[in-house]
C-alpha positions as a printed NumPy array, in Angstrom:
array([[-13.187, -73.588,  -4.844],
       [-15.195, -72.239,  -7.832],
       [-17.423, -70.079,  -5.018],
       [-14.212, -68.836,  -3.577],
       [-12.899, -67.604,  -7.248],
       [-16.664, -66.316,  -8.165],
       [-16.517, -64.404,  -5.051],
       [-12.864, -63.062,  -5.401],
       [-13.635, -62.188,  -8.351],
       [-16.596, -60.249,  -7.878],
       [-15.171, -58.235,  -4.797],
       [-11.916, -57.359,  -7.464],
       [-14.962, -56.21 , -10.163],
       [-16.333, -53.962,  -6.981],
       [-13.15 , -52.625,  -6.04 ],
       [-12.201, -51.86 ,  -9.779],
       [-15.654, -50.236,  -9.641],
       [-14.773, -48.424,  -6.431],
       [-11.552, -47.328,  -7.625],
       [-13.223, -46.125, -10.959],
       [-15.619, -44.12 ,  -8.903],
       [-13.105, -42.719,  -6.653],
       [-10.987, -41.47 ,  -9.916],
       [-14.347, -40.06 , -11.373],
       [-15.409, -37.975,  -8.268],
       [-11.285, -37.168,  -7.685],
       [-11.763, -35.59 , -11.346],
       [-14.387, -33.839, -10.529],
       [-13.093, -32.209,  -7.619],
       [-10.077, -31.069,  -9.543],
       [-12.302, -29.77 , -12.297],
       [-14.493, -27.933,  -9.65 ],
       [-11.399, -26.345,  -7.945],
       [ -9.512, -25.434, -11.447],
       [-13.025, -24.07 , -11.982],
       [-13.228, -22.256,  -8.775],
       [ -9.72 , -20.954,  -8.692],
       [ -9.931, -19.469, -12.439],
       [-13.246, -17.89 , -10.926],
       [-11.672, -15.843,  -8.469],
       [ -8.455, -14.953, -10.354],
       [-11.34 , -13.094, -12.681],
       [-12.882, -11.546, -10.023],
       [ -9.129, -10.431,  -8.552],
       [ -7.833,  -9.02 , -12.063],
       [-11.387,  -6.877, -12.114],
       [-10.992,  -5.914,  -8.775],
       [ -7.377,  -4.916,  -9.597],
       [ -8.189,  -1.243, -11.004],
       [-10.521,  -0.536,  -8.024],
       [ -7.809,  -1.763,  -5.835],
       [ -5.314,   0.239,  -7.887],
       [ -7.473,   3.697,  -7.589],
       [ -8.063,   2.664,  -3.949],
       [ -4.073,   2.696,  -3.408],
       [ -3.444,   5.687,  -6.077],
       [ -5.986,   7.7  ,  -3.728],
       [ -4.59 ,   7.183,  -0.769],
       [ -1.044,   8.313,  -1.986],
       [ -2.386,  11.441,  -2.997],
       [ -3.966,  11.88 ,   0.075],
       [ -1.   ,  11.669,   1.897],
       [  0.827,  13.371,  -0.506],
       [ -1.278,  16.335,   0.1  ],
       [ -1.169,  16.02 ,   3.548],
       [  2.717,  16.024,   3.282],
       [  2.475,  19.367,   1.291],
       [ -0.069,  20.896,   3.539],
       [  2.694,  20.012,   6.678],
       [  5.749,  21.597,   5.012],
       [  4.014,  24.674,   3.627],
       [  2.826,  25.356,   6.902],
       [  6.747,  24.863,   8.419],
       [  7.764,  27.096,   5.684],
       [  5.584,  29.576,   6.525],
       [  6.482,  29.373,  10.407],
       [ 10.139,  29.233,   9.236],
       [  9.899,  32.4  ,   6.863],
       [  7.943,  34.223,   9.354],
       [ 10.932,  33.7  ,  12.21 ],
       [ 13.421,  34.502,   9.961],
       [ 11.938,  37.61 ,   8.925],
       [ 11.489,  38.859,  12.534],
       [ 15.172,  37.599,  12.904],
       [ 15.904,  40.315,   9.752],
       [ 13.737,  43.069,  10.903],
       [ 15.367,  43.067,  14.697],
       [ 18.953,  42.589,  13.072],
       [ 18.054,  45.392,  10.601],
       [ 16.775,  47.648,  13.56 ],
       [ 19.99 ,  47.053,  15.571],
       [ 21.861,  47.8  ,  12.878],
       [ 20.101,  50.977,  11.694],
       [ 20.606,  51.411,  16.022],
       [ 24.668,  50.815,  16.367],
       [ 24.942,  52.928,  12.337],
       [ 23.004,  55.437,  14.553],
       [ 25.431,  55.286,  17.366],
       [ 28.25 ,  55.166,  15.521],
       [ 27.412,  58.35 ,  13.605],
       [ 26.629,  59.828,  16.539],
       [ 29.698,  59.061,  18.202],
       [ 31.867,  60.21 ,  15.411],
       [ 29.976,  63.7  ,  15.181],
       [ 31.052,  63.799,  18.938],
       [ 34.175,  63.395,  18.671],
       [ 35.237,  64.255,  15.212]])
């Protein structure tokens, strides 16, 4: 009976060992990934200008782009339109023309 409590008793000191060891390395893994993760938010908030610039280039890229597109429409716009004003203007100068013409003639 005494063998059977020495030996229960020295498998509980074991396990209380294991279970101390366990908690240690546990500890240390949560250490190393607090560690790890605190690591990389650093390297994230100094990447964050360069990410920022990255971004605030590419807007002004397309920014640009958008400016370039709608300058060019106006211009294509303006340029029909002022055909559209020169042909109107010649047709009127034409039926003023006409007109004048038609009222000498009769008149």
């Amino acid at each position: 009976m005494e063998d059977v409590l020495k030996r229960l008793l020295e498998a509980e000191a074991r396990a209380e060992a294991m279970v101390a060891d366990a908690t240690a390395k546990r500890e240390q893994i949560i250490r190393q990934a607090t560690e790890e993760a605190r690591a990389a938010e650093q390297r994230f908030e100094a990447r964050i200008p360069e990410i920022q610039g990255s971004f605030a280039g590419k807007a002004q890229e397309r920014a640009e782009q958008a400016i370039a597109e709608l300058r060019r429409r106006y211009e294509e716009r303006h340029k029909s339109l002022r055909a559209l004003a020169e042909r109107q203007a010649d047709d009127a100068v034409n039926a003023a023309v006409a007109l004048l013409l038609d009222v000498e003639r009769n008149g």
